[in-house]
HTML snippet that shows the backbone in 3Dmol.js (N, CA, C, O; Angstrom):
<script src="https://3Dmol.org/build/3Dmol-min.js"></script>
<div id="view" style="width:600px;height:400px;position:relative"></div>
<script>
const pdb = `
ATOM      1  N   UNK A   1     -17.907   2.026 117.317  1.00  0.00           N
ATOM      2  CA  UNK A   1     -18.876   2.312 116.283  1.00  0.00           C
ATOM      3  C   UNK A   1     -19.010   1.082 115.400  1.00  0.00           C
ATOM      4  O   UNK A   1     -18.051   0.405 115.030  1.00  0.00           O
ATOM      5  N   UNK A   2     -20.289   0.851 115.094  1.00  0.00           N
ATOM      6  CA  UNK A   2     -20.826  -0.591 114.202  1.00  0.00           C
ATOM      7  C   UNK A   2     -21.184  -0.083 113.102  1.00  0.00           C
ATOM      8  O   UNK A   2     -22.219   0.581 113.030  1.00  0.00           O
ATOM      9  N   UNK A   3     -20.184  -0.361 111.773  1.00  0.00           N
ATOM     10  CA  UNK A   3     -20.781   0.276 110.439  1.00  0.00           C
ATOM     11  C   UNK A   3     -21.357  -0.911 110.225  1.00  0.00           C
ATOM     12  O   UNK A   3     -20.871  -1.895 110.782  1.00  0.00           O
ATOM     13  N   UNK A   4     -22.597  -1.060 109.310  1.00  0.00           N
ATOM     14  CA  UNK A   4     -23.197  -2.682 109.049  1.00  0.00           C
ATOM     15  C   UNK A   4     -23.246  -2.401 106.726  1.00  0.00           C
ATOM     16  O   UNK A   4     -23.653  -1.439 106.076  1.00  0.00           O
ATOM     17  N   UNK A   5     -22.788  -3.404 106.375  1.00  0.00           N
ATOM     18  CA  UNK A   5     -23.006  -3.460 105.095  1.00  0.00           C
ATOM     19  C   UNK A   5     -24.201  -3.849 104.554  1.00  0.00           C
ATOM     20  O   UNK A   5     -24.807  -4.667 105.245  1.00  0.00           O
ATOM     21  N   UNK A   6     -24.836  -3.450 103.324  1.00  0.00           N
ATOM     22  CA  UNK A   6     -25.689  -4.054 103.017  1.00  0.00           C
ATOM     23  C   UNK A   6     -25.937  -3.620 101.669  1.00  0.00           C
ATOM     24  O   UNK A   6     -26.569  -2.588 101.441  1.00  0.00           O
ATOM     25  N   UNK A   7     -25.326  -4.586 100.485  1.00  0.00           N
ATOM     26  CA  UNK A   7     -25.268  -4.475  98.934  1.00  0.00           C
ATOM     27  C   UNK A   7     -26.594  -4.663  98.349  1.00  0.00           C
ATOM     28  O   UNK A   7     -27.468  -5.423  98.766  1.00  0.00           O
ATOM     29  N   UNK A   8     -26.638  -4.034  97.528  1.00  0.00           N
ATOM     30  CA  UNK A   8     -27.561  -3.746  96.589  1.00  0.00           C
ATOM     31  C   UNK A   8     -27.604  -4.432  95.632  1.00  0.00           C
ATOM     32  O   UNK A   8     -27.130  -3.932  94.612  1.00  0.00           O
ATOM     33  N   UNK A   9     -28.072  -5.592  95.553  1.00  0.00           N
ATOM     34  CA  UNK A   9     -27.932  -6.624  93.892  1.00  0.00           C
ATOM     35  C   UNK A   9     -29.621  -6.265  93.284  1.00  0.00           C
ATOM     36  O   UNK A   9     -30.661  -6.659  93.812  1.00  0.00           O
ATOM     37  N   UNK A  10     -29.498  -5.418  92.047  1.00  0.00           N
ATOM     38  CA  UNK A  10     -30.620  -5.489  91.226  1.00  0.00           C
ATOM     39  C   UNK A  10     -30.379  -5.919  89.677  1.00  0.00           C
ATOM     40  O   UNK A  10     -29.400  -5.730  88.955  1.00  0.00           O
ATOM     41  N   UNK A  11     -31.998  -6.761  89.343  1.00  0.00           N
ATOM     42  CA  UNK A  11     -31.817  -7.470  88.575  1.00  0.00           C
ATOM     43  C   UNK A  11     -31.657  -6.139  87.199  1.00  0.00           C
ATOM     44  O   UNK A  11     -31.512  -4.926  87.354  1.00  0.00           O
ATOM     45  N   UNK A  12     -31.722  -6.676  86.321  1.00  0.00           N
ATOM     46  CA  UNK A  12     -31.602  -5.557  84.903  1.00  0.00           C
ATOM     47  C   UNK A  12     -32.632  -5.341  84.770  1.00  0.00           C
ATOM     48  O   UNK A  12     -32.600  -4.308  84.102  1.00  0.00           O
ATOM     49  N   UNK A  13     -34.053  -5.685  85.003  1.00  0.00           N
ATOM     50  CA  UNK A  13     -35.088  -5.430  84.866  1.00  0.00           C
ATOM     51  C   UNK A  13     -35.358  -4.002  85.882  1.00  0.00           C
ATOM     52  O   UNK A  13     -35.709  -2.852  85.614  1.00  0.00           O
ATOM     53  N   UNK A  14     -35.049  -4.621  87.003  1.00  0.00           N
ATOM     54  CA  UNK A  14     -34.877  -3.725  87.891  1.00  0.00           C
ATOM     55  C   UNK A  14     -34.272  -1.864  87.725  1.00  0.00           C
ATOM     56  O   UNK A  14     -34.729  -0.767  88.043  1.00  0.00           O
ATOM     57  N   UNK A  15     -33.091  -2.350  87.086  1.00  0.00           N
ATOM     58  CA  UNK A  15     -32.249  -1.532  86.572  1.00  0.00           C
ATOM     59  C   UNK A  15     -33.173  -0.651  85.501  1.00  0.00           C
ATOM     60  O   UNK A  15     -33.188   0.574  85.379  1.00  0.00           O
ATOM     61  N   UNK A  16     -33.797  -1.463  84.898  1.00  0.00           N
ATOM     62  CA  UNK A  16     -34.579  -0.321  83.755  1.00  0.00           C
ATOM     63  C   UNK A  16     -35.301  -0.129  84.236  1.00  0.00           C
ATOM     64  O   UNK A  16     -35.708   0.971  83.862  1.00  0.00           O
ATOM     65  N   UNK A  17     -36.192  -0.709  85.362  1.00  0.00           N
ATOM     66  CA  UNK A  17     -37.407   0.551  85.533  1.00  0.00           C
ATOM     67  C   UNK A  17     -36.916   1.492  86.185  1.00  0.00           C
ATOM     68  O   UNK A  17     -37.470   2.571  85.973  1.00  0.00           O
ATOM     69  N   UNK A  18     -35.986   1.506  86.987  1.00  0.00           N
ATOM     70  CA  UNK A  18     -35.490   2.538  87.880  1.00  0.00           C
ATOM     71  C   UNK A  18     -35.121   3.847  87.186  1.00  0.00           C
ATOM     72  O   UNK A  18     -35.420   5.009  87.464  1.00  0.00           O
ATOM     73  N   UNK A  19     -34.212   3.200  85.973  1.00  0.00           N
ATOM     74  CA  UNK A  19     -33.928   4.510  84.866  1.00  0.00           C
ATOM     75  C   UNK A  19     -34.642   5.002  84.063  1.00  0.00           C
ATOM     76  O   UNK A  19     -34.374   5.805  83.169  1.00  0.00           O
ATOM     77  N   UNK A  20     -35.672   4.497  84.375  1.00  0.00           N
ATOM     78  CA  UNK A  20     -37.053   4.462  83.173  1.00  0.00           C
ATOM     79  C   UNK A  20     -37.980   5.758  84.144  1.00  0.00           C
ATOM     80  O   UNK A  20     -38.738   6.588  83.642  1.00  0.00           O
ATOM     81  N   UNK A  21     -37.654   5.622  85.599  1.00  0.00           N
ATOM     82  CA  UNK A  21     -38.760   6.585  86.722  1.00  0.00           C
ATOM     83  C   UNK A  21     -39.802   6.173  86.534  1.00  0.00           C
ATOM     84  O   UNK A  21     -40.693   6.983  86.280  1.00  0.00           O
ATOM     85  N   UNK A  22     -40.143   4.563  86.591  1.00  0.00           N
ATOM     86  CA  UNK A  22     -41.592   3.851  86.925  1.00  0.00           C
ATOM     87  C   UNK A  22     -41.313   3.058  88.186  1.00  0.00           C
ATOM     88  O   UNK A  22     -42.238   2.369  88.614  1.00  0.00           O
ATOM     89  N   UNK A  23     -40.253   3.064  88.784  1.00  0.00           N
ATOM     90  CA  UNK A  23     -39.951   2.085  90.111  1.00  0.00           C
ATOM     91  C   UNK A  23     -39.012   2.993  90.317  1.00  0.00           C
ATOM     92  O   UNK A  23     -38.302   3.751  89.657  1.00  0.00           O
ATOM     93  N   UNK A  24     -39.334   2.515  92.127  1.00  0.00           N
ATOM     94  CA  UNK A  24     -37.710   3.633  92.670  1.00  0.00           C
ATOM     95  C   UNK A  24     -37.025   2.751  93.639  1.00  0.00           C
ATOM     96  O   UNK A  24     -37.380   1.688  94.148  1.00  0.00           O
ATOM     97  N   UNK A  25     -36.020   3.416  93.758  1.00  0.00           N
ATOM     98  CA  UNK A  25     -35.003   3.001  94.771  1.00  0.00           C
ATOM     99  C   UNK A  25     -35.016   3.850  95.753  1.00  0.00           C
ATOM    100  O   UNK A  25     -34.767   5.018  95.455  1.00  0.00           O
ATOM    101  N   UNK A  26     -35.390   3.423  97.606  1.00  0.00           N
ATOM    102  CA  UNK A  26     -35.199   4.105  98.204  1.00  0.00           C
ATOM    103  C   UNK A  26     -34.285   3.739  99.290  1.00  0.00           C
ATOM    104  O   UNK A  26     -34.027   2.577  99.607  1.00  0.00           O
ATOM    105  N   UNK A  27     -33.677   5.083  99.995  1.00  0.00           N
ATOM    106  CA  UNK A  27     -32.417   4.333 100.738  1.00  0.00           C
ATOM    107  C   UNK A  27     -32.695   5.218 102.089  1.00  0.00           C
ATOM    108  O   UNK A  27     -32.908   6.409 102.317  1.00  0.00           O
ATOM    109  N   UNK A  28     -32.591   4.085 102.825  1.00  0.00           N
ATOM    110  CA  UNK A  28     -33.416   4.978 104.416  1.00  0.00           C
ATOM    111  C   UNK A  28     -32.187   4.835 105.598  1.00  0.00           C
ATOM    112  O   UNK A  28     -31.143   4.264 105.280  1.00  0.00           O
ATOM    113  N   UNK A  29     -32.348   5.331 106.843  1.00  0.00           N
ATOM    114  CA  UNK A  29     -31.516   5.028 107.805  1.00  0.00           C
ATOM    115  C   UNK A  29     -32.143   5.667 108.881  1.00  0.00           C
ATOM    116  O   UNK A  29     -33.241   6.201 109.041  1.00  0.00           O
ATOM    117  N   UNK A  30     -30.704   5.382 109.892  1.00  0.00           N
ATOM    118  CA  UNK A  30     -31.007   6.099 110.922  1.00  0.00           C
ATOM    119  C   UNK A  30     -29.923   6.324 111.882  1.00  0.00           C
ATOM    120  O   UNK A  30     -29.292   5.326 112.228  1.00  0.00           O
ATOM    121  N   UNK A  31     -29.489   7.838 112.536  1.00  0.00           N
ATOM    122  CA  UNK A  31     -28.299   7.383 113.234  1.00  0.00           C
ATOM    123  C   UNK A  31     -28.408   8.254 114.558  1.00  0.00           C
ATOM    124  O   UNK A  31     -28.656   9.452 114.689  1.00  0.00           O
ATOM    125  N   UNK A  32     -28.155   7.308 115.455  1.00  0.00           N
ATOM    126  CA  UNK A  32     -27.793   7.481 116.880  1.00  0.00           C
ATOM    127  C   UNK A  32     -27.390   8.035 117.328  1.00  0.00           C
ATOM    128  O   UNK A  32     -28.261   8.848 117.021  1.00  0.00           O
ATOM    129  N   UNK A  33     -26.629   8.698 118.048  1.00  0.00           N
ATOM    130  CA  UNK A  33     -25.292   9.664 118.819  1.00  0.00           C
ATOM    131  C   UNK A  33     -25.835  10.609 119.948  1.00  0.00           C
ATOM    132  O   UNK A  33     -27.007  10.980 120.022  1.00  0.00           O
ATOM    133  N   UNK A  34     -24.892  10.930 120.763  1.00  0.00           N
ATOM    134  CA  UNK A  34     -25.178  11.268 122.188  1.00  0.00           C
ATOM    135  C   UNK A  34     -24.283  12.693 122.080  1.00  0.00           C
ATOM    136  O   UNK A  34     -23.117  12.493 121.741  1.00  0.00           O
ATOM    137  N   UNK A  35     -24.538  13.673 122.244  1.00  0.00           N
ATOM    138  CA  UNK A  35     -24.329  14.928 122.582  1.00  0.00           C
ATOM    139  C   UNK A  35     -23.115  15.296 123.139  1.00  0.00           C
ATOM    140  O   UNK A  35     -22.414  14.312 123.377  1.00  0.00           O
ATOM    141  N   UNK A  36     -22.434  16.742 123.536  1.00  0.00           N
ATOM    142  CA  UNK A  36     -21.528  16.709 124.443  1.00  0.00           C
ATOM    143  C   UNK A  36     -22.286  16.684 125.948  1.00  0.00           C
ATOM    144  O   UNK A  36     -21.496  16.952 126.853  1.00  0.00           O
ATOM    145  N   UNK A  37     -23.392  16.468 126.304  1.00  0.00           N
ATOM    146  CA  UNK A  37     -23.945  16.780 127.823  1.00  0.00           C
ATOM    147  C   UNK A  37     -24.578  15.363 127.866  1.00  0.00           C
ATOM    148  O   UNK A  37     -25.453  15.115 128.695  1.00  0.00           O
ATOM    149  N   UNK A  38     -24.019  14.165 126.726  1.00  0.00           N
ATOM    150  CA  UNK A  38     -24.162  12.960 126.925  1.00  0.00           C
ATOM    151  C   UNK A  38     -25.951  12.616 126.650  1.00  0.00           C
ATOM    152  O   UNK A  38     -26.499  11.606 127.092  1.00  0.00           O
ATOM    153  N   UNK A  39     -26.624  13.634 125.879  1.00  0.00           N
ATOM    154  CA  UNK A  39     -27.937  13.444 125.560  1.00  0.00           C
ATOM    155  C   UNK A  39     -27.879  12.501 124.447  1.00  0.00           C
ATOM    156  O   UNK A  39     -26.889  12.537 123.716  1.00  0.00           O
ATOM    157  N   UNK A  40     -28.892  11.589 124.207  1.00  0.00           N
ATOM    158  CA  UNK A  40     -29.084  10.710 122.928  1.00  0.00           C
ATOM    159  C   UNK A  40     -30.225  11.723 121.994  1.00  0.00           C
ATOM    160  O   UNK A  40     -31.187  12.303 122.497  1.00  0.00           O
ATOM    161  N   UNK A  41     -29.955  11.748 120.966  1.00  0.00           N
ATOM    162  CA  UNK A  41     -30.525  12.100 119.663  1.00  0.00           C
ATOM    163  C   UNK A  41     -30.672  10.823 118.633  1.00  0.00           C
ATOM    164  O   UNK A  41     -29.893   9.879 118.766  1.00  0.00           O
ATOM    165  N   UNK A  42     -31.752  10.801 117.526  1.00  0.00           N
ATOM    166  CA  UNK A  42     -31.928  10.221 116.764  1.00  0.00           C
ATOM    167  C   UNK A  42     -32.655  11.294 115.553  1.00  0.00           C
ATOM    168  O   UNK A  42     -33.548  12.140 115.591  1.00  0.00           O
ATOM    169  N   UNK A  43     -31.596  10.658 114.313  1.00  0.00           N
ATOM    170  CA  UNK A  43     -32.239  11.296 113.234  1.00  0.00           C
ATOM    171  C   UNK A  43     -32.260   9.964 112.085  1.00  0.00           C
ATOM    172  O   UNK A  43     -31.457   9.052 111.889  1.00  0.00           O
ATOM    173  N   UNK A  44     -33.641  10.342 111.409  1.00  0.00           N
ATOM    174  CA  UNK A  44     -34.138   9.419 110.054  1.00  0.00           C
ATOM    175  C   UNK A  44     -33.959   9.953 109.374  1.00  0.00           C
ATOM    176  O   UNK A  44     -34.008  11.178 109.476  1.00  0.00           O
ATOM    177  N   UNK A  45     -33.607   9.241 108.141  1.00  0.00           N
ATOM    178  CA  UNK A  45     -33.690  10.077 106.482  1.00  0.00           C
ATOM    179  C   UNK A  45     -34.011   8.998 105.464  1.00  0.00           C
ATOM    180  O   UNK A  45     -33.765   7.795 105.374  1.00  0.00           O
ATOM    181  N   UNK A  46     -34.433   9.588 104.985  1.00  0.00           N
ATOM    182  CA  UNK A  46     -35.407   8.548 103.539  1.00  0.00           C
ATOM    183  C   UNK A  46     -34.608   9.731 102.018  1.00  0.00           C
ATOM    184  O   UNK A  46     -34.619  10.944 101.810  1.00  0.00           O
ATOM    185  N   UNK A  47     -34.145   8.783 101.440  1.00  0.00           N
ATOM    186  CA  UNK A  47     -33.606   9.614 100.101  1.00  0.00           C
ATOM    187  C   UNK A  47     -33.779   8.685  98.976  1.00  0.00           C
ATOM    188  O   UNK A  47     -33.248   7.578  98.898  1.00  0.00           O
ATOM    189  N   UNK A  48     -34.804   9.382  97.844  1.00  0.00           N
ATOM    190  CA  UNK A  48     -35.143   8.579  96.428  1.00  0.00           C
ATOM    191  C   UNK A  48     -34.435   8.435  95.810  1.00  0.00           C
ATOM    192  O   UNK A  48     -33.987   9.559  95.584  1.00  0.00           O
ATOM    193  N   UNK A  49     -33.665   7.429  95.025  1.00  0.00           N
ATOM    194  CA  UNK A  49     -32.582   7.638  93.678  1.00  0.00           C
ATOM    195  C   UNK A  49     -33.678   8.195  92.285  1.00  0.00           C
ATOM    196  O   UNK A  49     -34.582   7.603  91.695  1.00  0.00           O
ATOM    197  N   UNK A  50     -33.217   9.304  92.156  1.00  0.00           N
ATOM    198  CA  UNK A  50     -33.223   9.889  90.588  1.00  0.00           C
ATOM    199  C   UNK A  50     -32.150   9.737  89.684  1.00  0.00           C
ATOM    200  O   UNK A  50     -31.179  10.447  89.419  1.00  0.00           O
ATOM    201  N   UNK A  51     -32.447   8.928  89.378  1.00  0.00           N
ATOM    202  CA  UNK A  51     -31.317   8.663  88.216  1.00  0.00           C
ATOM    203  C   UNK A  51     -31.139   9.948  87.129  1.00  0.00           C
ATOM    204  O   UNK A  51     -30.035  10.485  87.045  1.00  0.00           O
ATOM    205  N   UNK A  52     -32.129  10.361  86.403  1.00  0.00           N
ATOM    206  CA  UNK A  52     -31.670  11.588  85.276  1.00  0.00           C
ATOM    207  C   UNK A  52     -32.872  12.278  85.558  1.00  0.00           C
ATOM    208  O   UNK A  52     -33.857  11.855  86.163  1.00  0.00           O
ATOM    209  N   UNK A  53     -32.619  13.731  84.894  1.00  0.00           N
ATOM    210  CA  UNK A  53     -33.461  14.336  85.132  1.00  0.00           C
ATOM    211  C   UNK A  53     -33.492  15.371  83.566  1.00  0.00           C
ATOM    212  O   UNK A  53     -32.412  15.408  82.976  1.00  0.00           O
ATOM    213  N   UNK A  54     -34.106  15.787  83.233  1.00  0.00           N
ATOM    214  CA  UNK A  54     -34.363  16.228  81.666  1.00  0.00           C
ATOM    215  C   UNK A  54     -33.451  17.890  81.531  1.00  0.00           C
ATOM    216  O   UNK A  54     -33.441  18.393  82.654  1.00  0.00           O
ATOM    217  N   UNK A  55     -33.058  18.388  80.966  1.00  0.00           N
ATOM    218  CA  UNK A  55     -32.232  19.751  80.963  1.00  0.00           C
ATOM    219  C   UNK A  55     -32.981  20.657  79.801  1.00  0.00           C
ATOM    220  O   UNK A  55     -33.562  20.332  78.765  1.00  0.00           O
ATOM    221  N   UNK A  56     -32.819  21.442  80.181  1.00  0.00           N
ATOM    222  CA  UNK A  56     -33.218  22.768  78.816  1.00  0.00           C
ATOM    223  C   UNK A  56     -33.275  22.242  77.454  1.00  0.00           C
ATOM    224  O   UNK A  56     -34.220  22.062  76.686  1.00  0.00           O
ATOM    225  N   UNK A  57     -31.714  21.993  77.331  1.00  0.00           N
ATOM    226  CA  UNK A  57     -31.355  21.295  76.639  1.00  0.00           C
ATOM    227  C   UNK A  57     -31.818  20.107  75.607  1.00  0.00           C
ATOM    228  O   UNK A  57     -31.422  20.007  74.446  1.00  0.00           O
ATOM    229  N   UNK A  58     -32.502  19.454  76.097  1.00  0.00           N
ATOM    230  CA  UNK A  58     -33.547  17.866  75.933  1.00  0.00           C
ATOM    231  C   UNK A  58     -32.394  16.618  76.654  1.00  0.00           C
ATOM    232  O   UNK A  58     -32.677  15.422  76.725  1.00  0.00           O
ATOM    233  N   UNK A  59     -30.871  17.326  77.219  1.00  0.00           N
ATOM    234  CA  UNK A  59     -30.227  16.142  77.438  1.00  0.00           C
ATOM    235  C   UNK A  59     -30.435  15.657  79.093  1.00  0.00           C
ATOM    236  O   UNK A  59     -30.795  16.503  79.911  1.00  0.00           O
ATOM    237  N   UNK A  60     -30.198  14.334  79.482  1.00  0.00           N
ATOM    238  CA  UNK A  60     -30.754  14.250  80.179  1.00  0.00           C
ATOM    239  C   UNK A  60     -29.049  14.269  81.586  1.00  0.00           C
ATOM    240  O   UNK A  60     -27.854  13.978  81.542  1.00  0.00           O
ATOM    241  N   UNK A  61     -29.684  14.611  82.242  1.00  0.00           N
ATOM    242  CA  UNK A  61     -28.149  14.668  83.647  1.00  0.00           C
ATOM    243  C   UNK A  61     -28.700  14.021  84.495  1.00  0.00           C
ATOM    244  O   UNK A  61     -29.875  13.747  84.737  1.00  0.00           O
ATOM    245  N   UNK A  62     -27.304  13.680  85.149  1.00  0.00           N
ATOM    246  CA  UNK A  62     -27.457  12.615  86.330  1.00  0.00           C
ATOM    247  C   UNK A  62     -27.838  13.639  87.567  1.00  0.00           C
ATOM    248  O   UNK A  62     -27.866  14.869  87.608  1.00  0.00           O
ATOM    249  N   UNK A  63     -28.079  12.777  88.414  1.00  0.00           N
ATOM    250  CA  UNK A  63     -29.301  13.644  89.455  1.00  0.00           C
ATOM    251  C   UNK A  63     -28.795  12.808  90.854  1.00  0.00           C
ATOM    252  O   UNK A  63     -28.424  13.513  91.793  1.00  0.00           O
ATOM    253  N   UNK A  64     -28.775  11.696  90.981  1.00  0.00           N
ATOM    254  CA  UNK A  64     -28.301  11.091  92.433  1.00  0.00           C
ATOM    255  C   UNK A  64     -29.632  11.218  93.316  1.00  0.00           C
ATOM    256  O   UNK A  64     -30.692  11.587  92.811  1.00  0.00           O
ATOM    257  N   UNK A  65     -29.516  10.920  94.530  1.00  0.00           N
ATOM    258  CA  UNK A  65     -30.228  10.406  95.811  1.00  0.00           C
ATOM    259  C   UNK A  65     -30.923  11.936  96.089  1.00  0.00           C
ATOM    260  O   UNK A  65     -30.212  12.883  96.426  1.00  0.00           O
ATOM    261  N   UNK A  66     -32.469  12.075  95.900  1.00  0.00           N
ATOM    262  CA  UNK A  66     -32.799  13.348  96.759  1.00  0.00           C
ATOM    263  C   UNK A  66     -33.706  13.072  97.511  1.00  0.00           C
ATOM    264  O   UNK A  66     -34.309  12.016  97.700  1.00  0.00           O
ATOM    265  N   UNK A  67     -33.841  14.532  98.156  1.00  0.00           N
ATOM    266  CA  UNK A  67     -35.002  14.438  98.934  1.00  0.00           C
ATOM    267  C   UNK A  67     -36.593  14.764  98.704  1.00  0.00           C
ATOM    268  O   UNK A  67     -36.637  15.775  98.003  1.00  0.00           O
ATOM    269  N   UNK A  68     -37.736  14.373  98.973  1.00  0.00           N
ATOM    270  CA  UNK A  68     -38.567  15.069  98.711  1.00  0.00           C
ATOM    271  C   UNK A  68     -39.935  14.778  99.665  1.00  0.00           C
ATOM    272  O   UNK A  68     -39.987  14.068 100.669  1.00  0.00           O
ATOM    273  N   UNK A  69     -40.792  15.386  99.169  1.00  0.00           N
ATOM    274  CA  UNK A  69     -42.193  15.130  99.648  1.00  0.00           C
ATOM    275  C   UNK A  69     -43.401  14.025  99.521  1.00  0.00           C
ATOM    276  O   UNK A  69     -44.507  14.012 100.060  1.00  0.00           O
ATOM    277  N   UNK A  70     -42.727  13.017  98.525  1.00  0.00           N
ATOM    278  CA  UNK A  70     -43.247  12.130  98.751  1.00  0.00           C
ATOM    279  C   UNK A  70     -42.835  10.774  98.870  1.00  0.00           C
ATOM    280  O   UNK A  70     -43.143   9.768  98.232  1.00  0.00           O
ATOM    281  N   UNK A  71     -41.667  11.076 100.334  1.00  0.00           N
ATOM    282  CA  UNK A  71     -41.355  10.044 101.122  1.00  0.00           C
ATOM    283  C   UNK A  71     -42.112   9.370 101.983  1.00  0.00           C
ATOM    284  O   UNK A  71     -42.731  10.135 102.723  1.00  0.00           O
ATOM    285  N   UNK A  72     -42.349   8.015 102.221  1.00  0.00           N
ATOM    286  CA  UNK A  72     -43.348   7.327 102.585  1.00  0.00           C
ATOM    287  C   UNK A  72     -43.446   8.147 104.048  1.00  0.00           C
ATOM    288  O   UNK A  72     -42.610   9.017 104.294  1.00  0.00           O
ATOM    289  N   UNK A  73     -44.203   7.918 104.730  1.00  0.00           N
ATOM    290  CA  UNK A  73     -43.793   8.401 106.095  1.00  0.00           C
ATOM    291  C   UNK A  73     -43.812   7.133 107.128  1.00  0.00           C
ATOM    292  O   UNK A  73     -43.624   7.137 108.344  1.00  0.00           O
ATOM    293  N   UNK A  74     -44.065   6.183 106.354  1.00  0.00           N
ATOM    294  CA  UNK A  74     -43.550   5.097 107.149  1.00  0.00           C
ATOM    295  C   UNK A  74     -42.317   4.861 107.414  1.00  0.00           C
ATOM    296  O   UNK A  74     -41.986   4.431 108.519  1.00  0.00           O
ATOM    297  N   UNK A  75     -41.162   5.183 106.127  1.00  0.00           N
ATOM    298  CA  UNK A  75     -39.923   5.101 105.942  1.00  0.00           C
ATOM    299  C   UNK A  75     -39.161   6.111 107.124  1.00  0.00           C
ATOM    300  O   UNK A  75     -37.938   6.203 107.236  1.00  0.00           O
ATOM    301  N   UNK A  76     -39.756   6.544 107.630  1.00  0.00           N
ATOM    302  CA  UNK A  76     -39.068   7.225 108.630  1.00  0.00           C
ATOM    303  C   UNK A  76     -39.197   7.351 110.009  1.00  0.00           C
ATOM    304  O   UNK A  76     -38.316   7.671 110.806  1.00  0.00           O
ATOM    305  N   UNK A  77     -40.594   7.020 110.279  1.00  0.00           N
ATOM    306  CA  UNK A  77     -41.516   6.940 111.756  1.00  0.00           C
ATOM    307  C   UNK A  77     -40.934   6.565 112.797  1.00  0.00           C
ATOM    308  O   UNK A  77     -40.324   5.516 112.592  1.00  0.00           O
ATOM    309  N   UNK A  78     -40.831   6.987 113.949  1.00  0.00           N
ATOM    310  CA  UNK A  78     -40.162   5.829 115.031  1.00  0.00           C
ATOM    311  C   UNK A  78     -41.081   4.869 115.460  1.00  0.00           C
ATOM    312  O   UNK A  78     -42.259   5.148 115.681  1.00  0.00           O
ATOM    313  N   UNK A  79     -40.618   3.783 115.587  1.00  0.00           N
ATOM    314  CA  UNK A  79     -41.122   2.956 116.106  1.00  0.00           C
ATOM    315  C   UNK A  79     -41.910   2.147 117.679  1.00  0.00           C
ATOM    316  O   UNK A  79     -42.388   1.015 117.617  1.00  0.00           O
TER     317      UNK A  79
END
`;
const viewer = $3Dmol.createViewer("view");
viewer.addModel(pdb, "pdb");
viewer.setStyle({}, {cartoon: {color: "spectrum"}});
viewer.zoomTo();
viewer.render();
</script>
């Protein structure tokens, strides 16, 4: 198995729009694997970072990587 790295350096600008929810961060993949009857499968996933999200409350909570409906559909297409 080939794990591959790949860090994330964003600038602070960056950083505030992201927390700001005027720019996003998206984090895509894709993974391989073969069955017990030795079939290959492939699955994509596209997940937005939401950084906070607003509460009853007015306070705001952390929220993490979701999913939704307006993932590019390029971000996932096979090729």
């Amino acid at each position: 198995m080939q794990v591959l790295r790949f860090p994330i350096n964003l600038q602070p600008d960056e950083v505030r729009d992201i927390s700001e929810n005027t720019k996003f961060l998206w984090l895509y993949g894709r993974i391989i694997f073969k069955d017990f009857l030795g079939e290959q499968h492939e699955q994509r996933w596209c997940a937005k970072w939401q950084g906070y999200a607003p509460q009853p409350d007015g306070a705001l909570a952390a929220i993490g990587f979701v999913y939704g409906s307006t993932t590019p559909a390029e971000y996932t297409k096979r090729a």
